[in-house]
C-alpha positions in Angstrom: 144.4 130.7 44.8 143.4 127.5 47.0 141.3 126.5 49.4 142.3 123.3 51.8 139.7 121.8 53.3 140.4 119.9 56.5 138.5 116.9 57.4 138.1 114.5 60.2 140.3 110.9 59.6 138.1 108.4 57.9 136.0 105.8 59.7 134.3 108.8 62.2 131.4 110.2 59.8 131.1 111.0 56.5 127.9 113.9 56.4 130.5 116.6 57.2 132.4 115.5 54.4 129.2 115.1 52.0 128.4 118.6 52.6 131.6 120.2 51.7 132.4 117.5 49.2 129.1 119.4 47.4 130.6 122.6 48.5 133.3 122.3 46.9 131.8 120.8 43.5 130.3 124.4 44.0 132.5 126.6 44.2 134.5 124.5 41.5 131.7 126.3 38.9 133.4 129.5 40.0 136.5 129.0 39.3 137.8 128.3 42.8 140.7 125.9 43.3 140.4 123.9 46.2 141.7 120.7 47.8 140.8 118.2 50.7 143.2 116.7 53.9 142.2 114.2 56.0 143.2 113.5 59.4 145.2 110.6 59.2 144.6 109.3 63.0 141.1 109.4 65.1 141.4 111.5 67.9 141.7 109.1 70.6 144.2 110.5 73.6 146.9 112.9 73.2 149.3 111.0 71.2 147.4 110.6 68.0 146.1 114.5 68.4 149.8 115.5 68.6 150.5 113.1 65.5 147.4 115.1 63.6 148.6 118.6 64.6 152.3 117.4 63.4 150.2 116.8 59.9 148.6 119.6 59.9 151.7 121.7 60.5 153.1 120.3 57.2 150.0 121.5 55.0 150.1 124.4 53.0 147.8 126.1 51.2 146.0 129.7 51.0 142.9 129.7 53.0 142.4 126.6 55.2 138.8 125.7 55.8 138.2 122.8 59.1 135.0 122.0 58.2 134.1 120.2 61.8 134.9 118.0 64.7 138.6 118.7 65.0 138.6 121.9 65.9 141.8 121.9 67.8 143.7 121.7 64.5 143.6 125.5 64.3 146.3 125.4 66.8 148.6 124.3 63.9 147.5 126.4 61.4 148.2 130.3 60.3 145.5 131.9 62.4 145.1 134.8 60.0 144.4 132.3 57.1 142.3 129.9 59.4 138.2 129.6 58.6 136.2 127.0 61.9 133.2 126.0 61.6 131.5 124.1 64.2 128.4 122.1 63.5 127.1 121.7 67.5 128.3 121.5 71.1 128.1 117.6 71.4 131.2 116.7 73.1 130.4 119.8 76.0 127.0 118.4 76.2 127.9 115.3 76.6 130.6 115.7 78.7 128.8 117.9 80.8 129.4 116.0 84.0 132.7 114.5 82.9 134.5 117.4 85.0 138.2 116.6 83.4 136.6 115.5 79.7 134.5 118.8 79.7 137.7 120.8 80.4 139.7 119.5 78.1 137.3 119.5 75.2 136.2 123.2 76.4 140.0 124.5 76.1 140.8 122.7 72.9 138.3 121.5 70.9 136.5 124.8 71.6 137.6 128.1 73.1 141.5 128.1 72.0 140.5 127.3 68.3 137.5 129.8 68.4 140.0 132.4 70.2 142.7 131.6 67.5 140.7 131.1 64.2 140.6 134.4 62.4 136.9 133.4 61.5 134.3 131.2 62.9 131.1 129.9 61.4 128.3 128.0 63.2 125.5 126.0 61.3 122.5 127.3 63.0 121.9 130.2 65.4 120.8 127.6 68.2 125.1 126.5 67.8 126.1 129.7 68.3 123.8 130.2 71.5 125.0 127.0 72.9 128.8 128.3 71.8 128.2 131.9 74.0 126.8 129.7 76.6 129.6 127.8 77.1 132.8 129.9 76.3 131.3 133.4 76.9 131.8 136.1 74.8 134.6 134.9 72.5 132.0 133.4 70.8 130.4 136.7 70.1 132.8 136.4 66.5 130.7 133.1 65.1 128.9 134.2 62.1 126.0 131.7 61.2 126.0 129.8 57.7 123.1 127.0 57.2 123.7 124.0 55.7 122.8 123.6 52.3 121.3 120.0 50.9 123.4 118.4 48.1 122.0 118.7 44.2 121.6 114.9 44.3 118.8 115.0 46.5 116.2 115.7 44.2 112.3 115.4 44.3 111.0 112.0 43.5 107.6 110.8 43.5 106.2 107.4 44.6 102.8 106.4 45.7 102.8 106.1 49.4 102.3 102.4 51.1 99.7 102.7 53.5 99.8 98.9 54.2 103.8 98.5 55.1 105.0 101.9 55.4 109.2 102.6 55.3 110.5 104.9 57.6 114.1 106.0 57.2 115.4 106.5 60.0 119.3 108.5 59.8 121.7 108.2 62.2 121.9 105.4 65.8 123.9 107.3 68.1 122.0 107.5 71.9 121.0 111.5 71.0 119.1 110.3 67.6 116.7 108.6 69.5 116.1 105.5 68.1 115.0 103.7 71.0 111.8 105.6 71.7 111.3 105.6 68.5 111.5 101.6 68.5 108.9 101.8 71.5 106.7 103.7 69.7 106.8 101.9 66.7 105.6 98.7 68.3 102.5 96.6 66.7 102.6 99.0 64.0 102.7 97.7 60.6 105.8 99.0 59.0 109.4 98.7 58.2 112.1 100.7 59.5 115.5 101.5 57.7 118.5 102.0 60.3 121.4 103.6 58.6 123.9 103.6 61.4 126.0 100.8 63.4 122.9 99.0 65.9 124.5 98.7 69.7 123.6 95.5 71.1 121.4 96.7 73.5 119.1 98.7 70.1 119.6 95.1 68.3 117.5 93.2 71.2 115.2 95.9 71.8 114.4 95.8 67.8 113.8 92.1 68.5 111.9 91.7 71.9 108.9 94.3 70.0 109.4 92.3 66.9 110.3 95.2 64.8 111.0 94.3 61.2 113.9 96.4 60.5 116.5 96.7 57.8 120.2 97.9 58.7 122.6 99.8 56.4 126.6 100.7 57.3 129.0 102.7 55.3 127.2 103.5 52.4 127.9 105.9 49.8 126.4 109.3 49.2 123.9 107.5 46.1 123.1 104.7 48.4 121.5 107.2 51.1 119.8 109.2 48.4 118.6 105.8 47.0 116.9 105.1 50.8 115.3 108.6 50.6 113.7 107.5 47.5 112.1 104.2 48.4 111.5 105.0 52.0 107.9 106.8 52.3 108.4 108.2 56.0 111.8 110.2 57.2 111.8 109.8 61.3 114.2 112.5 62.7 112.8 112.7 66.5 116.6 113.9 68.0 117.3 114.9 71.5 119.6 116.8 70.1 121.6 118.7 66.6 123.2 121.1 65.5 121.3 121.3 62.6 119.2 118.9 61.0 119.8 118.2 57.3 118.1 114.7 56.8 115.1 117.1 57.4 116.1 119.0 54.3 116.7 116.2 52.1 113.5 114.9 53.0 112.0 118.0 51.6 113.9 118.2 48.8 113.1 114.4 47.5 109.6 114.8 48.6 109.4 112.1 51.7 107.3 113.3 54.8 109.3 114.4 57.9 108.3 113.6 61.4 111.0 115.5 63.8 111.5 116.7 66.9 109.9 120.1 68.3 113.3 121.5 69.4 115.7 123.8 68.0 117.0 124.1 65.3 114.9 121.6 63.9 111.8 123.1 64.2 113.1 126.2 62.7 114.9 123.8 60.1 111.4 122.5 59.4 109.5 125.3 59.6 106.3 124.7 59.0 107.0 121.5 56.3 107.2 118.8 59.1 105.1 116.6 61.6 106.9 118.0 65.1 106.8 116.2 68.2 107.9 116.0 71.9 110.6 113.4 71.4 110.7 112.0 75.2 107.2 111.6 74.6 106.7 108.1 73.2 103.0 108.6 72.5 103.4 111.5 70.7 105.5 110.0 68.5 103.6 107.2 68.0 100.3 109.2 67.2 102.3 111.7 65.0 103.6 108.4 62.5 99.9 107.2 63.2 98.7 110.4 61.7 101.2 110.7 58.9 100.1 107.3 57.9 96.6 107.7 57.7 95.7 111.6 56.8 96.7 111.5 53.3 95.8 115.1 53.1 98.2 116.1 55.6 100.9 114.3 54.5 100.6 115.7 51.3 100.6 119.1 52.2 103.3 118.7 54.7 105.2 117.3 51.2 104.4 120.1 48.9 105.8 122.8 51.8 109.1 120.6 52.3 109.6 121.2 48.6 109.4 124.9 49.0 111.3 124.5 52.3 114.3 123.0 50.9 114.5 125.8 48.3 115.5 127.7 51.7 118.8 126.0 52.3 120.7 125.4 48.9 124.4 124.5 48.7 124.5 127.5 46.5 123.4 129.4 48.7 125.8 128.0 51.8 128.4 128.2 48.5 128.0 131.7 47.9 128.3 132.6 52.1 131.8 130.6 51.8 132.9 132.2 49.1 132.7 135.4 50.7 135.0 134.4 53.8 137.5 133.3 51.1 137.4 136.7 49.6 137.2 138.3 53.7 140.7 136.5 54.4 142.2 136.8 50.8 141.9 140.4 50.4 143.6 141.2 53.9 146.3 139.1 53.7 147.3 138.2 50.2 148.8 141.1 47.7 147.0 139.5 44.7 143.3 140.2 42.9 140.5 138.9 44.5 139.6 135.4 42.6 136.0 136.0 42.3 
């Protein structure tokens, strides 16, 4: 029995990929075969989305698992052996008044793979809200599975530098934030990690408030856990996720989290983060002020990220998977369930 995990082409993310890499070391303890496929063109215009569904088409497997992003590729696939899941509602968001751009992403990225997909998963209830919201009931199906941090993201201690400060900042795309964040960040002794590709426009700003600022590309899954590590503040002040696992692996590595007081995040979170308004510069500001200075409060906001992450285990997301597997396997397959 196998699984095929479908991924997005390489060079347009890698956390999706992280996560169900981990998955899949997972569900390898059980005894479950599976295997990955990557896109082999970004999905830029129609031509290279026909060339991917002509790929996909030639797959074969028992259960195929899109893990994100390309939704449209259950078009090509057996529909009765098809699992979606859809991390967040970016490209409707963003498209939002994009009249022709929203339509097309609505109808294929979204509510012809949902209609088609024998099962749908969303990471966090506040995706499958935003999926009703936008394609209307058919969306009723989407079951909710967290995310789940990966085993490598374990707790480390380190004392905390109140006289330079790191803050690790994940992700540079314009809903992450980073800007305000620069703004607020301003005369403040500190040093801020950038893992992401810097704009032009981000790489000025950085230098006109004379920001001292490290930047990090394409690393691997060790060299993010290694930033985690020596960083001593995770900033993850979003306009907008579907989910928010940097905020988990915070938790889990023991780094204080200052995030953003929207969903999911705060429910993410919970109660083991600093949360903040993040269009308001000054509260972001006095919220990294705070976490600097209160050593009490940062403390305690570490000790309940511990027992947060124990919340959201890839064990745990494992275990939800596996069941779907089982769902699809024992409808349409004449053999013994594998598990």
């Amino acid at each position: 029995m196998t699984v095929l995990y479908l991924f997005r082409s390489p060079g347009t993310g890698q956390s999706i990929e992280y996560l169900f890499d981990s998955i899949r070391d997972e569900l390898a303890v059980h005894g479950l075969r599976t295997k990955a496929a990557y896109l082999p063109h970004i999905s830029r215009g129609l031509r290279t989305v026909w060339q991917n569904l002509r790929f996909v088409k030639s797959l074969s497997a028992d259960v195929f698992h899109i893990t994100g992003d390309v939704h449209y590729a259950a078009l090509a696939l057996p529909a009765s052996r098809t699992i979606l899941t859809i991390h967040d509602c970016f490209l409707l968001e963003h498209n939002r008044h994009r009249p022709l751009r929203y339509a097309v992403f609505w109808l294929f990225w979204y509510y012809l793979p949902i209609c088609r997909a024998r099962i749908v998963t969303a990471v966090s209830a506040t995706t499958k809200q935003e999926l009703i919201r936008h394609v209307g009931r058919v969306a009723q199906k989407v079951q909710v599975i967290p995310n789940g941090y990966a085993p490598v993201f374990m707790q480390n201690d380190k004392p905390f530098c109140h006289r330079q400060p790191t803050l690790l900042q994940l992700g540079t795309a314009a809903h992450k934030n980073v800007s305000r964040l620069v703004r607020a960040i301003e005369g403040v002794a500190c040093t801020l990690f950038l893992v992401g590709p810097l704009s032009a426009d981000l790489v000025w700003e950085l230098d006109q408030r004379k920001i001292r600022y490290r930047n990090y590309v394409d690393l691997s899954r060790e060299e993010v856990v290694r930033l985690y590590v020596g960083c001593d503040i995770v900033t993850f002040v979003s306009t907008y996720e579907g989910f928010g696992l940097p905020i988990l692996e915070a938790n889990a590595v023991g780094r204080v989290v200052l995030t953003s007081d929207r969903s999911p995040m705060r429910e993410v979170a919970a109660n083991a983060a600093h949360l903040v308004d993040p269009v308001d510069t000054d509260a972001i500001r006095q919220g990294i002020g705070r976490l600097i200075r209160d050593d009490r409060y940062r403390q305690e906001l570490i000790e309940k990220g511990l027992q947060n992450a124990r919340r959201f285990t890839i064990a745990m997301a494992a275990q939800r998977y596996r069941k779907l597997y089982n769902n699809v396997c024992s409808v349409h397959l004449s053999t013994p369930s594998f598990l």
